[in-house]
gemmi code that builds the backbone of each chain (N, CA, C; Angstrom):
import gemmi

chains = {
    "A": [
        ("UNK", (26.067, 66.928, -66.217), (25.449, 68.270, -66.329), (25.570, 68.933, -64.930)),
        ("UNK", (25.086, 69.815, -64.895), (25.124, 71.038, -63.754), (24.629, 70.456, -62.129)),
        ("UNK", (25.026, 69.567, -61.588), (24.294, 69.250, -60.285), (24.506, 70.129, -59.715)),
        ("UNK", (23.253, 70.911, -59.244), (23.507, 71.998, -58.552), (23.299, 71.559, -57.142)),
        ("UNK", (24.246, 72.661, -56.036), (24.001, 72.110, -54.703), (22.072, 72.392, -54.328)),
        ("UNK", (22.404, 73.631, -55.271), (21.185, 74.090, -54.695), (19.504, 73.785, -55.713)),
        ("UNK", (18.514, 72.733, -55.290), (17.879, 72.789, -56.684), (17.086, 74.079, -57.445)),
        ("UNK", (17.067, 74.083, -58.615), (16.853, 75.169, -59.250), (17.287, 76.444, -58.912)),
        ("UNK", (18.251, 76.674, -58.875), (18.860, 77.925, -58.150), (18.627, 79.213, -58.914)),
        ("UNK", (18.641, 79.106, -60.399), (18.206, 79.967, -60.647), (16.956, 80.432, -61.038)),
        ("UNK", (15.712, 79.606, -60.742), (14.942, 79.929, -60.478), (14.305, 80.787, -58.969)),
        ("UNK", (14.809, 79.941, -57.835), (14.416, 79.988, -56.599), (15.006, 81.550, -56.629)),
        ("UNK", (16.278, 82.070, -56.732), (16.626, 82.837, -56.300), (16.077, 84.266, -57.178)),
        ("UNK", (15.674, 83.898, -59.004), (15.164, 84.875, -59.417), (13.558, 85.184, -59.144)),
        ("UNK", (12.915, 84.072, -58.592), (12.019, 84.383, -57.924), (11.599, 85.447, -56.876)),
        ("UNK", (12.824, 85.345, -56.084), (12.646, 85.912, -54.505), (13.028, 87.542, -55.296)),
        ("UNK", (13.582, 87.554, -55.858), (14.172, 88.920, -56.328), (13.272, 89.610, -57.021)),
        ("UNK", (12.511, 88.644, -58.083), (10.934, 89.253, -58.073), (9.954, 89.667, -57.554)),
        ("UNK", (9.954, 88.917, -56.414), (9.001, 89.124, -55.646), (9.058, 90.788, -54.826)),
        ("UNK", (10.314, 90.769, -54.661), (11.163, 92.335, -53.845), (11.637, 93.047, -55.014)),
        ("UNK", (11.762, 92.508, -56.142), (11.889, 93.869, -57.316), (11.867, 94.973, -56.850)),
        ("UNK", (12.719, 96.160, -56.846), (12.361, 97.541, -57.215), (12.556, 97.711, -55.615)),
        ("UNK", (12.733, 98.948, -55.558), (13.108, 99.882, -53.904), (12.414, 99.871, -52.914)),
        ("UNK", (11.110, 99.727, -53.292), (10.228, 99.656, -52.501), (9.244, 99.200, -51.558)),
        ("UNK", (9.361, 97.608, -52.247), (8.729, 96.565, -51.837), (9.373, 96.183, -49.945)),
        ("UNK", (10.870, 96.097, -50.138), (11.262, 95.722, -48.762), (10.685, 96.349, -47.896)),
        ("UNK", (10.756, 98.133, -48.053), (10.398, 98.963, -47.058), (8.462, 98.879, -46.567)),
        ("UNK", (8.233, 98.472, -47.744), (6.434, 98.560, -47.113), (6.078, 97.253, -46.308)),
        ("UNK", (7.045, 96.399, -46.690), (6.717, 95.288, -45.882), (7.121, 95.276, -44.332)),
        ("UNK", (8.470, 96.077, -44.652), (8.975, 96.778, -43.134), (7.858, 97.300, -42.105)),
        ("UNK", (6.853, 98.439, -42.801), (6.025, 98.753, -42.283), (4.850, 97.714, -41.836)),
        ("UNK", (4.591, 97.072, -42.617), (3.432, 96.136, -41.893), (4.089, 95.676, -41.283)),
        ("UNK", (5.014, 94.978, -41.493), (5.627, 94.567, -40.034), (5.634, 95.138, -39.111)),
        ("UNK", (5.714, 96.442, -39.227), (5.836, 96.939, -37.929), (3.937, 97.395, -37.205)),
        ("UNK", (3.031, 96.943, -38.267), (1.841, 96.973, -38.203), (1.483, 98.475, -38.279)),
        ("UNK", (2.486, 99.368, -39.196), (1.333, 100.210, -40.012), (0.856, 99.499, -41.096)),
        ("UNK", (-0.391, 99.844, -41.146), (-1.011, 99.557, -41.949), (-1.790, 100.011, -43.002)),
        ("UNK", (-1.883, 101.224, -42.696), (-2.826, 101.656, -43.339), (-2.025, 103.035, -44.499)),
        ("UNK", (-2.255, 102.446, -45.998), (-1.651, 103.389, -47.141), (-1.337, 104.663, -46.750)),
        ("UNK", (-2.065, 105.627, -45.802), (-1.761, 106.885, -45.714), (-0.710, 106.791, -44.984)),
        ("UNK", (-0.758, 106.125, -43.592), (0.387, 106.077, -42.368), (2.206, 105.597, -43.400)),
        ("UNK", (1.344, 104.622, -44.356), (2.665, 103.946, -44.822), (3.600, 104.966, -45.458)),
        ("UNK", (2.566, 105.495, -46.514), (3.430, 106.810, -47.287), (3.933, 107.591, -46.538)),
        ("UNK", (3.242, 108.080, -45.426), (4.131, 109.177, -44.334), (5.624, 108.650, -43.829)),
        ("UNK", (5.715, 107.146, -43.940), (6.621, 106.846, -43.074), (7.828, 106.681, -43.897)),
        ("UNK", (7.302, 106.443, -45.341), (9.150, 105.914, -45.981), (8.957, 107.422, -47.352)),
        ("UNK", (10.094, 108.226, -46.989), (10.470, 109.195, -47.863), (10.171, 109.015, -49.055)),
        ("UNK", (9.861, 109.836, -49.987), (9.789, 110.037, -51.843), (8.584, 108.787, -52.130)),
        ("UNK", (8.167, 107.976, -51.221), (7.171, 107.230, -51.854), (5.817, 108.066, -51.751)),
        ("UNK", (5.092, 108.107, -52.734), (3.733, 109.042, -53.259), (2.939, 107.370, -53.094)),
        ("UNK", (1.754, 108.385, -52.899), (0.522, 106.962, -52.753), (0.360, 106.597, -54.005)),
        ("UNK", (0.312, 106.812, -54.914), (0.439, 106.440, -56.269), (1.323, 105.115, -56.498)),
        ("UNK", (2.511, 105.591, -56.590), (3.321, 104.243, -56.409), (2.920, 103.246, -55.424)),
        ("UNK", (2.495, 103.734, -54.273), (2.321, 102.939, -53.208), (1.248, 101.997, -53.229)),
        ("UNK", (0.080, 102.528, -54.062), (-0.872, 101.519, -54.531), (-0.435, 100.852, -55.562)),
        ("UNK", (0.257, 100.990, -55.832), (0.514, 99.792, -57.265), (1.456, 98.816, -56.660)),
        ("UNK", (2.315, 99.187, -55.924), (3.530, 98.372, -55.088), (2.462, 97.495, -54.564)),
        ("UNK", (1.660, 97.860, -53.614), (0.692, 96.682, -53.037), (0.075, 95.890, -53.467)),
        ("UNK", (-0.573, 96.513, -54.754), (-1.252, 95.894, -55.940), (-0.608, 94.464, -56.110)),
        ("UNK", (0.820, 94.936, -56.655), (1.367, 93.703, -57.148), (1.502, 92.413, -55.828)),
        ("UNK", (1.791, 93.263, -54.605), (2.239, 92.157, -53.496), (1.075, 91.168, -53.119)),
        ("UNK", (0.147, 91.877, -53.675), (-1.384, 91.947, -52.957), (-1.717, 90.499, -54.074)),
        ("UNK", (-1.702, 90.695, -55.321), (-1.680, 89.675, -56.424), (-0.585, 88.790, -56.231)),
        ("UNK", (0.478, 88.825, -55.949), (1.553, 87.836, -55.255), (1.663, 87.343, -53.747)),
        ("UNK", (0.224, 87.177, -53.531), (-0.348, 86.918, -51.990), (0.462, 86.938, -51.390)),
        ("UNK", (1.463, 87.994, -50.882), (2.718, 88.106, -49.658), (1.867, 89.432, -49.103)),
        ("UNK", (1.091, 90.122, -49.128), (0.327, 90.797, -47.955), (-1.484, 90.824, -48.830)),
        ("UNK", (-2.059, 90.854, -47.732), (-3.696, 90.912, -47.978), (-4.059, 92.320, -47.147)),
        ("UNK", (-5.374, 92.704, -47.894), (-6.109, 93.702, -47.328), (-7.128, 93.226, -47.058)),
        ("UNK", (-8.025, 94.077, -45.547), (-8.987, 94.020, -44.560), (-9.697, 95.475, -44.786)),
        ("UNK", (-10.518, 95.731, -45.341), (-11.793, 96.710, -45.156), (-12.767, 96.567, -44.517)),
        ("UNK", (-12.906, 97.836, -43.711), (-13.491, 98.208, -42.511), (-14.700, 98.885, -43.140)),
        ("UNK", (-15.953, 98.833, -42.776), (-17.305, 99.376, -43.598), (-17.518, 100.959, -42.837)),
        ("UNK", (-16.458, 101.618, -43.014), (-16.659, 102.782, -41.932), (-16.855, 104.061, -42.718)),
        ("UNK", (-17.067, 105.604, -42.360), (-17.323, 106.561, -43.206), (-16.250, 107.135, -42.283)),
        ("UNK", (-14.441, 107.882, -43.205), (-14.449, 107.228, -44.847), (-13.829, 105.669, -44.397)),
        ("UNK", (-14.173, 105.072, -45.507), (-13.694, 103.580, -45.553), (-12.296, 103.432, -44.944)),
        ("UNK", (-11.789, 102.317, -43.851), (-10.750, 102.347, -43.795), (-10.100, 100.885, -44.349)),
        ("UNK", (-8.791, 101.117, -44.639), (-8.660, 99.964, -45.452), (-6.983, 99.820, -44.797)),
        ("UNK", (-6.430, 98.429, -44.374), (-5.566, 98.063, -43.957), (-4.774, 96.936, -44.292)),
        ("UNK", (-3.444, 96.644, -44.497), (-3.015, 95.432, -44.910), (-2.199, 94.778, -43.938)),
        ("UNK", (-1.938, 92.933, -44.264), (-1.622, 92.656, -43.547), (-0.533, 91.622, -44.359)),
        ("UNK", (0.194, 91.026, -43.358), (1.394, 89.760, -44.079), (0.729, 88.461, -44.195)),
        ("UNK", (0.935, 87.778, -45.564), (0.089, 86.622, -45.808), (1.134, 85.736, -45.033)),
        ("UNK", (0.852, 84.434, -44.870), (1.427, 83.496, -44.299), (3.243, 83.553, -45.333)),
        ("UNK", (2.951, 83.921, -46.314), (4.282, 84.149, -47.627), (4.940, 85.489, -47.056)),
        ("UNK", (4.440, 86.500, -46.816), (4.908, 87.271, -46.296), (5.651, 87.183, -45.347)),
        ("UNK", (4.952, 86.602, -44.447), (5.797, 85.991, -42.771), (7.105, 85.765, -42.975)),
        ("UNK", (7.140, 84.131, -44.254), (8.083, 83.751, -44.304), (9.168, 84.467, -45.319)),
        ("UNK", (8.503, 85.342, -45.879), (9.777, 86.055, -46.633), (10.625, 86.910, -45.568)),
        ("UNK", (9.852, 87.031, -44.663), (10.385, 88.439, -43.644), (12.341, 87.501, -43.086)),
        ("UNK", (12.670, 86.649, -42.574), (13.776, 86.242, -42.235), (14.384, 86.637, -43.982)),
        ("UNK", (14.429, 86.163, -44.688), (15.189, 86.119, -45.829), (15.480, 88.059, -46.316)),
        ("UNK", (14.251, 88.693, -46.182), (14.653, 90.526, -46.089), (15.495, 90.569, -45.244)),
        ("UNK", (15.500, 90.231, -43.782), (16.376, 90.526, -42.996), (17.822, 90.155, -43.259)),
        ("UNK", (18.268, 88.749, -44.002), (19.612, 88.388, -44.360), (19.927, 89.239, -45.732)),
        ("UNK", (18.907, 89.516, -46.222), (19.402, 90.496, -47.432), (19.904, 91.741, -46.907)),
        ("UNK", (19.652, 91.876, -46.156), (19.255, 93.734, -45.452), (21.003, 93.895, -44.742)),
        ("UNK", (21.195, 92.539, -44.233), (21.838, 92.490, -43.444), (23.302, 92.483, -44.225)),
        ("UNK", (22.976, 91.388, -45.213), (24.884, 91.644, -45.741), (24.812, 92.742, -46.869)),
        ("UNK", (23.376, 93.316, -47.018), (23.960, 94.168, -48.123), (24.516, 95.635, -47.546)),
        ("UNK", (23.529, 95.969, -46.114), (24.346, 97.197, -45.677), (25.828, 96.935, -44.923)),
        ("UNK", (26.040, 95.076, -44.500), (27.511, 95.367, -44.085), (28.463, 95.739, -45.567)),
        ("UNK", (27.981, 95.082, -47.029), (28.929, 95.647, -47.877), (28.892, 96.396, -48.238)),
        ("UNK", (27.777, 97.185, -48.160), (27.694, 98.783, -48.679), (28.816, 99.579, -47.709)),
        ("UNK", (28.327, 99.363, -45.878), (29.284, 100.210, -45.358), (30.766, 99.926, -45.463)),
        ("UNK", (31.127, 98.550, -46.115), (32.803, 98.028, -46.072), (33.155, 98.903, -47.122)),
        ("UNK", (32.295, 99.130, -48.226), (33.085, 99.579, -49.348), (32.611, 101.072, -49.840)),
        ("UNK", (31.217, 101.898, -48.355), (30.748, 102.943, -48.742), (30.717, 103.253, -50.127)),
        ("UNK", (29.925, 102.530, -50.371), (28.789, 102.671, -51.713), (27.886, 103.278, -51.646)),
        ("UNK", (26.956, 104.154, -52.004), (25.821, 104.416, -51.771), (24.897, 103.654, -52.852)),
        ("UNK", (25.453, 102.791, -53.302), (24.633, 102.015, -54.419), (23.813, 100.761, -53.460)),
    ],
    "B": [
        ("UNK", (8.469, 109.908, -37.677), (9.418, 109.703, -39.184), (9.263, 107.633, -39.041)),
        ("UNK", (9.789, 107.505, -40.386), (9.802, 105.647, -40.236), (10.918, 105.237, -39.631)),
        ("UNK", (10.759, 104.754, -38.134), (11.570, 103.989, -37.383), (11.655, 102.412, -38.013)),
        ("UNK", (12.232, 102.244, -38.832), (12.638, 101.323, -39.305), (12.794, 99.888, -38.309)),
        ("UNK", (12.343, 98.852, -38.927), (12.937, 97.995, -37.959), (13.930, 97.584, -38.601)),
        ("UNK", (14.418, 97.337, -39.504), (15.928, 97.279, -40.292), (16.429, 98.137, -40.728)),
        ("UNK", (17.823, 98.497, -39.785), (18.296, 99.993, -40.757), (18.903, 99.757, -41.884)),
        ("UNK", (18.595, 101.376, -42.454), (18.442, 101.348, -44.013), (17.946, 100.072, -44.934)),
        ("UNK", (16.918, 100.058, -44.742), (16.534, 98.855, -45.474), (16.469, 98.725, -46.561)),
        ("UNK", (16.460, 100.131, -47.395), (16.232, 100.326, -48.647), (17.289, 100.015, -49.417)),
        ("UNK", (18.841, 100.234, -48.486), (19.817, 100.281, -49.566), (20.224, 98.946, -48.930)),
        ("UNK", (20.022, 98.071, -48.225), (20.477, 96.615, -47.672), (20.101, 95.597, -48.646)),
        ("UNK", (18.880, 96.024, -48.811), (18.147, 94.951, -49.718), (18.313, 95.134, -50.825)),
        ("UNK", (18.487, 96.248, -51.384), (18.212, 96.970, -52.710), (20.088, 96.540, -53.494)),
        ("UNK", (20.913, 96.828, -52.302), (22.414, 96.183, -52.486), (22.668, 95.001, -52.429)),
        ("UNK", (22.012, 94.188, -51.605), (22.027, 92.512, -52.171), (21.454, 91.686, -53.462)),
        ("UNK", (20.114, 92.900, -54.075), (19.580, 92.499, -55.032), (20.840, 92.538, -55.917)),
        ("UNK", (21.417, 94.158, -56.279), (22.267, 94.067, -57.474), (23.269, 93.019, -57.245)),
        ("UNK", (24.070, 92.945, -55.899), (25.142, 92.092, -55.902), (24.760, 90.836, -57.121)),
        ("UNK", (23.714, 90.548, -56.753), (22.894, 89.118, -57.182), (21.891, 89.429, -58.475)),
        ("UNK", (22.155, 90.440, -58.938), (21.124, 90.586, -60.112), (21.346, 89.663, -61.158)),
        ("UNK", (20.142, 89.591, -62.002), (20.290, 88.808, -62.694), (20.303, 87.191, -63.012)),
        ("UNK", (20.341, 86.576, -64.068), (19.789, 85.289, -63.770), (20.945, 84.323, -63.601)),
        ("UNK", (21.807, 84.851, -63.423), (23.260, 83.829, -63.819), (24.237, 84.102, -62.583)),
        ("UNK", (24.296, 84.918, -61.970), (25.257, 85.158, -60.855), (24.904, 84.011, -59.693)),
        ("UNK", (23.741, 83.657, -59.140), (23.582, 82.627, -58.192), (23.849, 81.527, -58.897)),
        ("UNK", (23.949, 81.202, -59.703), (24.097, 80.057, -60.341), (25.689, 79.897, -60.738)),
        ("UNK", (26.697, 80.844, -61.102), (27.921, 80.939, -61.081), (28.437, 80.904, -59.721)),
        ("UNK", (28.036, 81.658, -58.966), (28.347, 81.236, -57.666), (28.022, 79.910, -56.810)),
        ("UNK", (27.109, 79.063, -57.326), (26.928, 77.841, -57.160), (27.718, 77.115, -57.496)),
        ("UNK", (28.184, 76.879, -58.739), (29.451, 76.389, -59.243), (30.750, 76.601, -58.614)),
        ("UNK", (30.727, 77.886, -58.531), (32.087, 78.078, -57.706), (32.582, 77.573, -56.222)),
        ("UNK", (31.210, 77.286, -54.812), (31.204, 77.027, -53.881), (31.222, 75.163, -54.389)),
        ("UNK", (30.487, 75.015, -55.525), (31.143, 73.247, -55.848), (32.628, 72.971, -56.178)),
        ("UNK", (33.291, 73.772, -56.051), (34.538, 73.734, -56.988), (34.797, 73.940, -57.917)),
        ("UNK", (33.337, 74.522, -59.045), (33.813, 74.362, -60.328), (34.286, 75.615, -60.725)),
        ("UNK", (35.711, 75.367, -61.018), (36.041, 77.310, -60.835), (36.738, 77.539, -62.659)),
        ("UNK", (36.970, 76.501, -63.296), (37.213, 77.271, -64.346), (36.230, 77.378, -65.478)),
        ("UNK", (36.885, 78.828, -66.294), (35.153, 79.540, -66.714), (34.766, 78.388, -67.834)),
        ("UNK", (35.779, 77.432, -68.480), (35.052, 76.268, -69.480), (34.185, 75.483, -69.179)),
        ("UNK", (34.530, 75.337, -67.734), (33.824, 74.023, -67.035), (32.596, 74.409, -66.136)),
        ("UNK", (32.702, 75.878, -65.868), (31.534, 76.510, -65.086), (30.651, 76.583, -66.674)),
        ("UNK", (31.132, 76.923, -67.703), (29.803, 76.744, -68.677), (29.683, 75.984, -69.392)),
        ("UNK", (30.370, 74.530, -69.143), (29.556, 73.336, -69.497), (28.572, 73.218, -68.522)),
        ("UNK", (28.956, 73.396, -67.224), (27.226, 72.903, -65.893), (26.487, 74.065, -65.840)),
        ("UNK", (26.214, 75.220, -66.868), (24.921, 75.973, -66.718), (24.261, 75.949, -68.029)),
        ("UNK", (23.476, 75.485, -68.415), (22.884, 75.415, -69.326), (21.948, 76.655, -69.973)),
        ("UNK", (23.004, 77.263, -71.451), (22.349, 78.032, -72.105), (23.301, 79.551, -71.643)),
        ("UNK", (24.104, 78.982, -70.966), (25.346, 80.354, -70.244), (26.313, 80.261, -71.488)),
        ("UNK", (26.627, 81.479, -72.361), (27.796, 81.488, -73.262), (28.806, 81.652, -72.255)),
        ("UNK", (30.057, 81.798, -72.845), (31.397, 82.296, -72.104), (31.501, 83.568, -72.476)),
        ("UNK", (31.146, 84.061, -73.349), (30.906, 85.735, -73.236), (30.236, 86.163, -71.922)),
        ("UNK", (29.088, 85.847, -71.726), (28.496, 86.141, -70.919), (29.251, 86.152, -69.661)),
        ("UNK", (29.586, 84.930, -69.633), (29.754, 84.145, -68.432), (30.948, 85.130, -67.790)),
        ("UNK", (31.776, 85.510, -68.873), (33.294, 86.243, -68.441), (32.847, 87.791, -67.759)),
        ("UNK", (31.517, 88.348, -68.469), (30.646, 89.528, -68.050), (30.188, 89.483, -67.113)),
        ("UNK", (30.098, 88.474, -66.592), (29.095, 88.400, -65.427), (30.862, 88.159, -64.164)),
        ("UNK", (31.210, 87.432, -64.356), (32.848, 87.077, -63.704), (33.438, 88.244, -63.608)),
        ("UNK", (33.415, 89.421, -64.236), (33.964, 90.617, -64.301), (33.701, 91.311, -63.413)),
        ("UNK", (31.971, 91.405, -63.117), (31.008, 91.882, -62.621), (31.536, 91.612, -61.404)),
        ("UNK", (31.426, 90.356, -60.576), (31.610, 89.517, -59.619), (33.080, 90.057, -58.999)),
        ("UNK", (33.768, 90.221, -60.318), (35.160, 90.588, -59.476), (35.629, 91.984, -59.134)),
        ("UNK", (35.127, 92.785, -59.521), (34.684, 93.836, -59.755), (34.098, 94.297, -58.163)),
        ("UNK", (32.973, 93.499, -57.858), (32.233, 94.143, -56.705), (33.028, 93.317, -55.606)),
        ("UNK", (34.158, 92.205, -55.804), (35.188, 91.453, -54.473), (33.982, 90.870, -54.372)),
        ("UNK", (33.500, 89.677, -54.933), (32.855, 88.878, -54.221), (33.396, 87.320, -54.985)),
        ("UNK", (33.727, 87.425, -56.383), (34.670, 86.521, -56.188), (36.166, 86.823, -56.760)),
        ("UNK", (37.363, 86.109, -56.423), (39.009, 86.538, -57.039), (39.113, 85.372, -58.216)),
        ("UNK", (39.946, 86.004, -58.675), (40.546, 84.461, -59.852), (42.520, 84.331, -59.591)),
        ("UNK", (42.696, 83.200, -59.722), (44.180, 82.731, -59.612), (44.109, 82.669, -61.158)),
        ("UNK", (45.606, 82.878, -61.572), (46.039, 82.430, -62.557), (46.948, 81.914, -62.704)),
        ("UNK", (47.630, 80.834, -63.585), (48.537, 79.795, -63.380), (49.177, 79.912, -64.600)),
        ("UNK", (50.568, 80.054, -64.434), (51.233, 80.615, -65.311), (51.483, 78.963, -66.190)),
        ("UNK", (50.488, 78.321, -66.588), (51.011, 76.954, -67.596), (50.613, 77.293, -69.172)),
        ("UNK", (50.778, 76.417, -69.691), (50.202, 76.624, -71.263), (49.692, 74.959, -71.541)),
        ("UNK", (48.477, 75.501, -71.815), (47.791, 76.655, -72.232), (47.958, 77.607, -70.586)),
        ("UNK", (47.213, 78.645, -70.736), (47.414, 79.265, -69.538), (45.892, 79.053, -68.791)),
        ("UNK", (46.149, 79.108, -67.062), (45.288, 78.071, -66.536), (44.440, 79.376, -65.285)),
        ("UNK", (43.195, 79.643, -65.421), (42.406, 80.170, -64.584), (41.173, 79.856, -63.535)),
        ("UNK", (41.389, 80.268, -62.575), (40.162, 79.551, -61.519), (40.000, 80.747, -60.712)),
        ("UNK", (38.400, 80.531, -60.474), (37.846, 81.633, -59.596), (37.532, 81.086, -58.108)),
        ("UNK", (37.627, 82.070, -57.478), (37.455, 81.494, -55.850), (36.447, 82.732, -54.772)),
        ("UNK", (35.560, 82.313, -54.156), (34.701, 83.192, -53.158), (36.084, 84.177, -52.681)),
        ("UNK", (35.569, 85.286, -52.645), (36.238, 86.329, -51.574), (34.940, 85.848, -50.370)),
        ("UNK", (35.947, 86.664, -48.968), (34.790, 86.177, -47.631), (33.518, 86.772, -48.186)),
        ("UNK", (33.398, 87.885, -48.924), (32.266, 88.310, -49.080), (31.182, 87.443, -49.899)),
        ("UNK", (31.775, 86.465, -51.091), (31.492, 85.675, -51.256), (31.004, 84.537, -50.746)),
        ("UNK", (31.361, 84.221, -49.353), (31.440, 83.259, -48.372), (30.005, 83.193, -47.912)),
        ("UNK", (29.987, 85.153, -47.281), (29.500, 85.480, -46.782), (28.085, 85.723, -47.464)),
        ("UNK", (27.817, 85.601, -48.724), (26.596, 85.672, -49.374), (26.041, 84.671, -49.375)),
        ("UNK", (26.825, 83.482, -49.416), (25.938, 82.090, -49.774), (24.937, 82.124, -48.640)),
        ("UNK", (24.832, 81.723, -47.463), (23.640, 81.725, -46.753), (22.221, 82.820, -47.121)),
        ("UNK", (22.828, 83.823, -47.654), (21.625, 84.553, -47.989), (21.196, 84.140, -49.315)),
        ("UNK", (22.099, 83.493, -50.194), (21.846, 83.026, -51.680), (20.943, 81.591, -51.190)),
        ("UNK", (20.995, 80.625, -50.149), (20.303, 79.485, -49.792), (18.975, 80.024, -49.704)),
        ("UNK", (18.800, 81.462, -48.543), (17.511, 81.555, -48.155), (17.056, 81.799, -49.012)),
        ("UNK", (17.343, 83.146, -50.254), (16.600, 83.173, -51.194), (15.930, 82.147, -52.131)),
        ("UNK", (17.088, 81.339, -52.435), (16.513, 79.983, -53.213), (15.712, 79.004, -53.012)),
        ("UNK", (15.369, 79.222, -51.118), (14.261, 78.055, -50.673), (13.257, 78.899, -50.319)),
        ("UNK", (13.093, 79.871, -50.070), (12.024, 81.123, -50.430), (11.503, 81.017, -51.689)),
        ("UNK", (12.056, 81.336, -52.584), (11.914, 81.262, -54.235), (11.100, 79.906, -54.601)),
        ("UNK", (11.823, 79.147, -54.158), (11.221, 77.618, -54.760), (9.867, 77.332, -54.186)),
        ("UNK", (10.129, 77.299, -52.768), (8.522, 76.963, -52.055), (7.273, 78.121, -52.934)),
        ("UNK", (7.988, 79.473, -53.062), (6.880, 80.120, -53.556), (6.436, 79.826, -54.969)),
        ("UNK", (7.138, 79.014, -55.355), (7.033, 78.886, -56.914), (6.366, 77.842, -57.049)),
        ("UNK", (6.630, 76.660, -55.969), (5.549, 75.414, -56.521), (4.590, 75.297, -55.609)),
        ("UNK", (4.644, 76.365, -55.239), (3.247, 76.557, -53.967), (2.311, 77.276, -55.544)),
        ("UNK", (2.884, 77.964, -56.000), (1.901, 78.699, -57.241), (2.346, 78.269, -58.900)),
        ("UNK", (3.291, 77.237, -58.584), (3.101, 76.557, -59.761), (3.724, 77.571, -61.432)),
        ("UNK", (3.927, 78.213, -60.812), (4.621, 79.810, -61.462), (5.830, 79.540, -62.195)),
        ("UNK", (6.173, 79.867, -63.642), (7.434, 79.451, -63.951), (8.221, 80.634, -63.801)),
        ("UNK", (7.472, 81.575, -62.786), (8.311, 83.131, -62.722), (9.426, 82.977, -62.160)),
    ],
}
model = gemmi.Model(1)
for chain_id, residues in chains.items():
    chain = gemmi.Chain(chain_id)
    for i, (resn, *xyz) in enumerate(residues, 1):
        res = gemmi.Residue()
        res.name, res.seqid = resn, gemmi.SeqId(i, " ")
        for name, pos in zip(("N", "CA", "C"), xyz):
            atom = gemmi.Atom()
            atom.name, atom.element = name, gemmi.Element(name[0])
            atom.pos, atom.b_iso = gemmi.Position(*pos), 0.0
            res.add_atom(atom)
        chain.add_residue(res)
    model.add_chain(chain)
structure = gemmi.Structure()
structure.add_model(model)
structure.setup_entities()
């Protein structure tokens, strides 16, 4: 049968792709990384994303413990997120994604 | 504006996902970096992969140059697929994803 080099490969790898599903996920994590944090700053920073989406994007990351939120008891409430220990380690693996997908985008100027 | 710490991150990541979409391309490409390059024998070692599929997804693959096929003029007539560099060049990001994927999966026990 199938010895794969890699075990469960297609799990492991449809995992990670879940986890980053959809356009948006890389870029907000970008931002905490870069330690914005806070939903309003985030939406300002990455184009066409509405806080709307933006709370639900977190929602899910937030339930897939790859970033946590910290509330501050302040008037108005401030509320901030951060990278779970999963987060951390997803951050090298965004970067190798990031990395060969814009060298093949620019080899073959795709805008896909 | 969002100073990115990865440029274009949106379309880096978002272009490695499709390269790799789906549940069968890391796993065909697994096969293929084992040697197993013809499409009978790549879908005897994936379990539950038709050869319809399998040729759809191979199309796909060849299609975006990530992998080529030789053909051998014998009879019956004889086909094998092989990494383009770009191909080459994905596997390390196809590893990270898959040990990303896995740790997160039996860290949560998740059959996602």
């Amino acid at each position: 049968m199938y010895v794969k080099k890699l075990p469960e490969l297609d799990y492991g790898v449809s995992t990670t792709i879940k986890a980053l599903g959809g356009k948006w996920k890389a870029c907000i994590l970008d931002c905490i990384y870069l330690e914005i944090r806070r939903p309003s700053e985030i939406c300002r920073n990455i184009t066409g994303l509405s806080l709307r989406v933006l709370n639900q994007q977190l929602k899910e990351l937030e339930a897939g413990n790859i970033v946590y939120k910290k509330i501050y008891a302040e008037v108005p409430l401030r509320v901030e997120y951060y990278l779970t220990s999963w987060g951390e380690s997803l951050w090298p693996v965004i970067v190798a994604m990031n990395e060969w997908g814009n060298a093949y985008r620019h080899h073959y100027g795709t805008e896909s």
